[in-house]
N, C-alpha and C positions, 0 to 999 in steps of 0.2 A: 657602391663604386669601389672597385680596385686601386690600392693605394700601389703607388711607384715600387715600392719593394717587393710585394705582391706580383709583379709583372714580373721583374725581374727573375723573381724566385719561377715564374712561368713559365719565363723562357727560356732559365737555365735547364730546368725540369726535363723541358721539351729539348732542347740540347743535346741533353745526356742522357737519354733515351733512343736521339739518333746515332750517336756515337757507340750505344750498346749495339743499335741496327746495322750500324756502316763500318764497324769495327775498327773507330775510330776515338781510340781513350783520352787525345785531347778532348776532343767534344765533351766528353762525361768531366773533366775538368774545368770546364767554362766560367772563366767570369765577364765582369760588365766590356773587356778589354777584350774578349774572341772577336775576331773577325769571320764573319760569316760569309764575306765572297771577296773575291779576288786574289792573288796570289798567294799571300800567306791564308788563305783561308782550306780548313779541311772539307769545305762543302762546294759543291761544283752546284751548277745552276739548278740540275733537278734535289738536291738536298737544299738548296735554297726555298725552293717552291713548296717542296714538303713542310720545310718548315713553319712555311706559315700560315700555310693551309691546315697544318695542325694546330698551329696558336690561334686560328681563326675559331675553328669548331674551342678549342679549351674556353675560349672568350663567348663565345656562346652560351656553353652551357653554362658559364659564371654568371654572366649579365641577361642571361635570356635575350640579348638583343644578337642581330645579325651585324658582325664588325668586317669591315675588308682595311686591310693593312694595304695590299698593292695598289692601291687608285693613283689615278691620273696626278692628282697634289705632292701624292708622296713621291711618286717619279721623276717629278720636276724639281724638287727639292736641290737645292745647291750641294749637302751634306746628302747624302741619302743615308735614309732611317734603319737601311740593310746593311750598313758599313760594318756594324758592331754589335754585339748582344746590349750593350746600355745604352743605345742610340734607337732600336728597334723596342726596347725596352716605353724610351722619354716617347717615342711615335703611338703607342700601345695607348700612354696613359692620356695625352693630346688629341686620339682621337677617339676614345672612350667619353671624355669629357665635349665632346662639341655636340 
């Protein structure tokens, strides 16, 4: 099982890998505090999608298990788990663990 900082370290990875792609050098600077969508955020909705769709496959091939981050729970969520890179992070390791 992937520990919390492990994810982290995941999704920053993944971050700033987009940011080398969208030529966006906040991104490659990400911490637990980026905003991944909405105003202040440098990713519009299809770098949202990308992005999780690539932490999907990364969680994959870590856990060998098939993970979806976007489900119906997460959507509903009061906080949504896309707010920030350490809130997508706490969502990662929550539903790794169920």
């Amino acid at each position: 099982m992937l520990t919390r900082p492990e994810v982290l370290q995941l999704v920053l990875r993944r971050l700033a890998a987009l940011g080398r792609e969208l030529g966006k050098p906040e991104l490659e600077h990400a911490d637990e505090q980026t905003r991944l969508f909405g105003e202040a955020s440098s990713l519009d909705s299809i770098g949202l999608v990308t992005l999780i769709a690539d932490l999907e496959e990364d969680l994959r091939r870590a856990t060998g298990r098939d993970v979806v981050l976007a489900d119906e729970k997460a959507m509903s969520r009061l906080t949504s788990p896309f707010r920030r890179a350490g809130l997508l992070a706490d969502h990662i390791v929550a539903t790794l663990a169920a």
